[in-house]
PyMOL commands that place a pseudoatom at each C-alpha (Angstrom):
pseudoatom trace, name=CA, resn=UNK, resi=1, chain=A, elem=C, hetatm=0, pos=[60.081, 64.060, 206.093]
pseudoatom trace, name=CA, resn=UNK, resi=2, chain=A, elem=C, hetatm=0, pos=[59.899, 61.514, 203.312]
pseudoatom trace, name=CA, resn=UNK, resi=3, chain=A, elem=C, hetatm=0, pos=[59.888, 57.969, 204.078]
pseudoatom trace, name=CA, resn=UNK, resi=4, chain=A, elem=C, hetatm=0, pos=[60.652, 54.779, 201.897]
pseudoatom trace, name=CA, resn=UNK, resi=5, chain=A, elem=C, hetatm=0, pos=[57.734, 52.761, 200.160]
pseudoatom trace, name=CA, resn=UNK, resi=6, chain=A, elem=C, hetatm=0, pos=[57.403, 48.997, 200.914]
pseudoatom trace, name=CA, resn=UNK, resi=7, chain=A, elem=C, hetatm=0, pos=[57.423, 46.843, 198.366]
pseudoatom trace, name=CA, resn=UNK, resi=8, chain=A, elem=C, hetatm=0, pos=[55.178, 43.728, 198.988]
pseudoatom trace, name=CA, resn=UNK, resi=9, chain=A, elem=C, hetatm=0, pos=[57.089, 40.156, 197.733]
pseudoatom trace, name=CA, resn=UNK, resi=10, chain=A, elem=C, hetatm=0, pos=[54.607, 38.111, 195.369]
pseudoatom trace, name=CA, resn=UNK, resi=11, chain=A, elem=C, hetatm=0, pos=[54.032, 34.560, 197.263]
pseudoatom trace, name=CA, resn=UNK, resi=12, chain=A, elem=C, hetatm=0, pos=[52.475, 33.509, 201.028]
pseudoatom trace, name=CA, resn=UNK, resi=13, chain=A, elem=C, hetatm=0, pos=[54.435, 36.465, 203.028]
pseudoatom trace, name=CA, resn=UNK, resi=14, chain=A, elem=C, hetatm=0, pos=[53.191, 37.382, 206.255]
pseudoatom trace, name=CA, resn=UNK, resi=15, chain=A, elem=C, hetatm=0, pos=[52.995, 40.985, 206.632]
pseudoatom trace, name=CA, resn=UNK, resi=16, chain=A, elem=C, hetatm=0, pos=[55.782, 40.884, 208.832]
pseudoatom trace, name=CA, resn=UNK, resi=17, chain=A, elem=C, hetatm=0, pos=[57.815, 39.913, 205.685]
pseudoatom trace, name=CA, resn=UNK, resi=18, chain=A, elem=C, hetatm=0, pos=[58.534, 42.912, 203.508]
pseudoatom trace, name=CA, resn=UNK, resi=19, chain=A, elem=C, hetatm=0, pos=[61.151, 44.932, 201.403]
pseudoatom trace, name=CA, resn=UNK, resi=20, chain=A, elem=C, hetatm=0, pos=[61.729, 48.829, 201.681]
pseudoatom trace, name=CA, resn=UNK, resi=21, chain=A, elem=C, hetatm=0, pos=[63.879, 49.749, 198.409]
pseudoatom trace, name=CA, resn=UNK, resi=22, chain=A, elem=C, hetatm=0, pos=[66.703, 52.478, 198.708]
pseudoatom trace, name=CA, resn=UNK, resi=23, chain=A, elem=C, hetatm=0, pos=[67.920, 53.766, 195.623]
pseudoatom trace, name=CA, resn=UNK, resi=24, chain=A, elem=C, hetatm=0, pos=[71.637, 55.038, 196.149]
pseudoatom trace, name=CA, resn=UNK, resi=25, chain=A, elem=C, hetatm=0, pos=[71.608, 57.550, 193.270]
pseudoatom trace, name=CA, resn=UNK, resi=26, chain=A, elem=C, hetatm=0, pos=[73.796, 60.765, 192.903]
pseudoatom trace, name=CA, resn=UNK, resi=27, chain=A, elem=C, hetatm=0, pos=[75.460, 59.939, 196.092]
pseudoatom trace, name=CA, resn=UNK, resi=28, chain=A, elem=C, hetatm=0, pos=[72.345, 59.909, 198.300]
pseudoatom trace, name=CA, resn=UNK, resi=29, chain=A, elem=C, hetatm=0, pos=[70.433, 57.363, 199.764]
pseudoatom trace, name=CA, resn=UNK, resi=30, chain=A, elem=C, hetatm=0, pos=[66.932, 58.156, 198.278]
pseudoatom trace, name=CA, resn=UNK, resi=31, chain=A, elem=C, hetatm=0, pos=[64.681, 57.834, 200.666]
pseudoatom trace, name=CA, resn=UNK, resi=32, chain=A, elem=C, hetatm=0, pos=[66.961, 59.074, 203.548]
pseudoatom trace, name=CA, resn=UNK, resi=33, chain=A, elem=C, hetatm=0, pos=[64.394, 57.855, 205.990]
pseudoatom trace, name=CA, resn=UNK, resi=34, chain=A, elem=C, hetatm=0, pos=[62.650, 54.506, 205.487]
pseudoatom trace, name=CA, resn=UNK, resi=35, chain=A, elem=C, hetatm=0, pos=[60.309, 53.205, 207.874]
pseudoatom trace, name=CA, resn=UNK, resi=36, chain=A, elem=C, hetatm=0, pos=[59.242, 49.304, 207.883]
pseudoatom trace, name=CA, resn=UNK, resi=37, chain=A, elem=C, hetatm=0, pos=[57.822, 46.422, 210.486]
pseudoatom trace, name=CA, resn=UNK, resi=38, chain=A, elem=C, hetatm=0, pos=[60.047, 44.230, 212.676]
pseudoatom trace, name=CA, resn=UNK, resi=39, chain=A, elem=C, hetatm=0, pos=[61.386, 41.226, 210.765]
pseudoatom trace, name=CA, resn=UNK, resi=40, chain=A, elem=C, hetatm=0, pos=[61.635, 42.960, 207.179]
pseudoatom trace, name=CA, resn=UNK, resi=41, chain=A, elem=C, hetatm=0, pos=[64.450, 43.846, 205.187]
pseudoatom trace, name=CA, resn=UNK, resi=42, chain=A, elem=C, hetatm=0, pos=[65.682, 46.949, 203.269]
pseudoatom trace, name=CA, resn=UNK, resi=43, chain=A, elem=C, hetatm=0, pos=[67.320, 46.634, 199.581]
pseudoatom trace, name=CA, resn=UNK, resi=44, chain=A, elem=C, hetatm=0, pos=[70.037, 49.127, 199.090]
pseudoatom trace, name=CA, resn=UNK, resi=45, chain=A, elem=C, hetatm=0, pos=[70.188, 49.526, 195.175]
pseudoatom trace, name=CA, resn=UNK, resi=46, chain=A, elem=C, hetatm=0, pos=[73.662, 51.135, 194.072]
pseudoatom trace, name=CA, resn=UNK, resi=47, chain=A, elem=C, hetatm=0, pos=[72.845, 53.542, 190.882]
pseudoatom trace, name=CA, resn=UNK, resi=48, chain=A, elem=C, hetatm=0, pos=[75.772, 55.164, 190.873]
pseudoatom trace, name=CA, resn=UNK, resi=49, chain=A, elem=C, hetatm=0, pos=[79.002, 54.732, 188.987]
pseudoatom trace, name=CA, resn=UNK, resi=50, chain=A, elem=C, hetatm=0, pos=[81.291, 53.760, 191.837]
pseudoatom trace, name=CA, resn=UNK, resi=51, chain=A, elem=C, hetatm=0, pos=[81.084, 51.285, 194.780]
pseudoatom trace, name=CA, resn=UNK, resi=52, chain=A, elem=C, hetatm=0, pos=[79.032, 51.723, 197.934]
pseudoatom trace, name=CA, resn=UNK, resi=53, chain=A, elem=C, hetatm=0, pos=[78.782, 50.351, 201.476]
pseudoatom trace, name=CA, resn=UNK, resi=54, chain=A, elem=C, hetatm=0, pos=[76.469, 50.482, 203.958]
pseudoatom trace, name=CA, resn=UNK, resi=55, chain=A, elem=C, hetatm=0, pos=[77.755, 51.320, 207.507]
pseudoatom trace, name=CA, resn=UNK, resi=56, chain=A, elem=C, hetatm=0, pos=[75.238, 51.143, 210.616]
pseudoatom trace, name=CA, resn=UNK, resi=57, chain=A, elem=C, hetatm=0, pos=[76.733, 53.563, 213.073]
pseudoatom trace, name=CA, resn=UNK, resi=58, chain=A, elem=C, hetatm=0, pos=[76.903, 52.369, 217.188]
pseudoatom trace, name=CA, resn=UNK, resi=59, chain=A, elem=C, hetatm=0, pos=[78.602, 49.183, 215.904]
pseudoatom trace, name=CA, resn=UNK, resi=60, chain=A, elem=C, hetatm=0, pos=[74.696, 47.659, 215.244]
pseudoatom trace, name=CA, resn=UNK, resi=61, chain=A, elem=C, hetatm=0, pos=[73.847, 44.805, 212.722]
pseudoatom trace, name=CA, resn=UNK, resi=62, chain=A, elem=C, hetatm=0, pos=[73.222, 45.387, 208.950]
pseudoatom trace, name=CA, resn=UNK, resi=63, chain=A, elem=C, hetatm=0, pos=[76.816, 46.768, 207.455]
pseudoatom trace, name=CA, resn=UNK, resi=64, chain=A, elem=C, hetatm=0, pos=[77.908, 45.299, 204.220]
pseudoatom trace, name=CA, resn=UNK, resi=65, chain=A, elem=C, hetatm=0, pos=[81.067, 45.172, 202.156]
pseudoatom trace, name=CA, resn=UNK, resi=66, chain=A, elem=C, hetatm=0, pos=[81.357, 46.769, 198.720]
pseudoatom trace, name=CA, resn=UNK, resi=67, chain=A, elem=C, hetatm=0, pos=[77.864, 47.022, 196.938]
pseudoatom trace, name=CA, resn=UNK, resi=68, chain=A, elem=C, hetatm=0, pos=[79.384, 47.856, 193.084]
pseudoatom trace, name=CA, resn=UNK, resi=69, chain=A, elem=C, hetatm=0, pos=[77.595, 49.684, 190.282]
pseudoatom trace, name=CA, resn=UNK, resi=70, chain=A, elem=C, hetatm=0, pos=[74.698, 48.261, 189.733]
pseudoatom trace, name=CA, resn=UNK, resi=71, chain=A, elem=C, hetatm=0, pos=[74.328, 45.284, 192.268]
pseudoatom trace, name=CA, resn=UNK, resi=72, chain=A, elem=C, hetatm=0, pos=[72.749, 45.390, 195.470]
pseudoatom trace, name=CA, resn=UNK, resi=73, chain=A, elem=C, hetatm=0, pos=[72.010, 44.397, 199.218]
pseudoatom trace, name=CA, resn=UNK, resi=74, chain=A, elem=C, hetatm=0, pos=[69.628, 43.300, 201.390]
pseudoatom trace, name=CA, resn=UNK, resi=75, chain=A, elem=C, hetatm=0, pos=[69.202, 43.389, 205.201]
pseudoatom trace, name=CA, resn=UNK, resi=76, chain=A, elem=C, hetatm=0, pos=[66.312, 42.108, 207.624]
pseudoatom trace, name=CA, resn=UNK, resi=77, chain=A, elem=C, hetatm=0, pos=[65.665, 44.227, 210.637]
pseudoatom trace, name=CA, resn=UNK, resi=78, chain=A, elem=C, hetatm=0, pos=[64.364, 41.400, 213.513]
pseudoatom trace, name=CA, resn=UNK, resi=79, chain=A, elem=C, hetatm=0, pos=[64.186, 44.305, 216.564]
pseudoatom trace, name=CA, resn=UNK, resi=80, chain=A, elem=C, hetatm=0, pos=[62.594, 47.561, 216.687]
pseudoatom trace, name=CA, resn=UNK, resi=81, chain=A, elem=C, hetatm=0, pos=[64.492, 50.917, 217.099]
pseudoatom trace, name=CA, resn=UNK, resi=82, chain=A, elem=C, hetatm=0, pos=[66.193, 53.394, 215.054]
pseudoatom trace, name=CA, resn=UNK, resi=83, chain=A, elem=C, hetatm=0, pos=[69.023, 52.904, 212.567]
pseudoatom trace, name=CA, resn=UNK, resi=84, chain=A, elem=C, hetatm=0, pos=[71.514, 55.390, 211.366]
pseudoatom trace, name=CA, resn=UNK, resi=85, chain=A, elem=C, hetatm=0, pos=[73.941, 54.809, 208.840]
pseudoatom trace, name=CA, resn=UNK, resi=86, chain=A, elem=C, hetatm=0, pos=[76.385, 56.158, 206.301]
pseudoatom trace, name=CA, resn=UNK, resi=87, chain=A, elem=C, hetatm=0, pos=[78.627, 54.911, 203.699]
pseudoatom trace, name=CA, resn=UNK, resi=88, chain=A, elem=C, hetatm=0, pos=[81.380, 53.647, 204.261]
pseudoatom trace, name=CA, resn=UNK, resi=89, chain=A, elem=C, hetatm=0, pos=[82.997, 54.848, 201.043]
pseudoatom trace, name=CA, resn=UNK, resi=90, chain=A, elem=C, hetatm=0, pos=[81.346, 58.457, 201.001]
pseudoatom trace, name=CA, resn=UNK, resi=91, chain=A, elem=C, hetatm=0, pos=[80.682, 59.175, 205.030]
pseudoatom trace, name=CA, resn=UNK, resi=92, chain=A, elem=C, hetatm=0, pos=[78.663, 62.736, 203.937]
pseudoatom trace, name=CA, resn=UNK, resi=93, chain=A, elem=C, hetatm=0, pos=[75.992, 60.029, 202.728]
pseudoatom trace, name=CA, resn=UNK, resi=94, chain=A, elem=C, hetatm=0, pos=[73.585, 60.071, 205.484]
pseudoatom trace, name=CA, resn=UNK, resi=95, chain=A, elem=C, hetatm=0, pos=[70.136, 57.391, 206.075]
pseudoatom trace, name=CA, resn=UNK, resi=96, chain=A, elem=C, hetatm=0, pos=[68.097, 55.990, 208.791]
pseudoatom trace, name=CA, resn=UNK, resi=97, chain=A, elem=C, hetatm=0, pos=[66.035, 53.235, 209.123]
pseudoatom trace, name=CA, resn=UNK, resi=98, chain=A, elem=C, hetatm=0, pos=[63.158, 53.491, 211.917]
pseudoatom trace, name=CA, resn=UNK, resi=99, chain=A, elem=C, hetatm=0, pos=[62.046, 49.909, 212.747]
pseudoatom trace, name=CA, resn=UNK, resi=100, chain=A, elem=C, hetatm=0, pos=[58.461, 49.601, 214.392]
for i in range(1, 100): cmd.bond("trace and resi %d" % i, "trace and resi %d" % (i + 1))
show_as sticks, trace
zoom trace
């Protein structure tokens, strides 16, 4: 299983305070599993020519509208657990977030 890198912010961050990039790239979420520390955020980066959206399944925090061709969009995970979602748009686009 390959999980996402973290990406350390320049500035006074705790270590709490992090950013796990996702690449959305041939209509895949690239890493499919990212793993990160309570109270950082993931940054879904749309590469692909169409529109994205990020759906958490079970109704949990962290969906988004629309993320177009080459924007993007950030969410910060505050509780612990595991997070499954999909696009909205393309629903055979699979991820999960595990939040220690």
């Amino acid at each position: 299983m390959m999980l996402g890198t973290v990406l350390l912010l320049s500035g006074p961050l705790s270590a709490q305070q992090q950013v796990a990039i996702v690449d959305m790239r041939d209509f895949t979420f690239e890493p499919r599993d990212t793993r990160i520390l309570a109270g950082s955020a993931v940054r879904w980066i749309n590469h692909d020519d169409v529109p994205h959206a990020i759906a958490m399944e079970e109704g949990r925090p962290g969906s988004s509208g629309l993320i177009a061709p080459a924007m993007d969009y950030t969410f910060t995970f505050r509780d612990a657990g595991r997070f499954t979602y999909r696009c909205a748009v393309h629903p055979t686009m699979l991820g999960l977030v595990i939040v220690d």
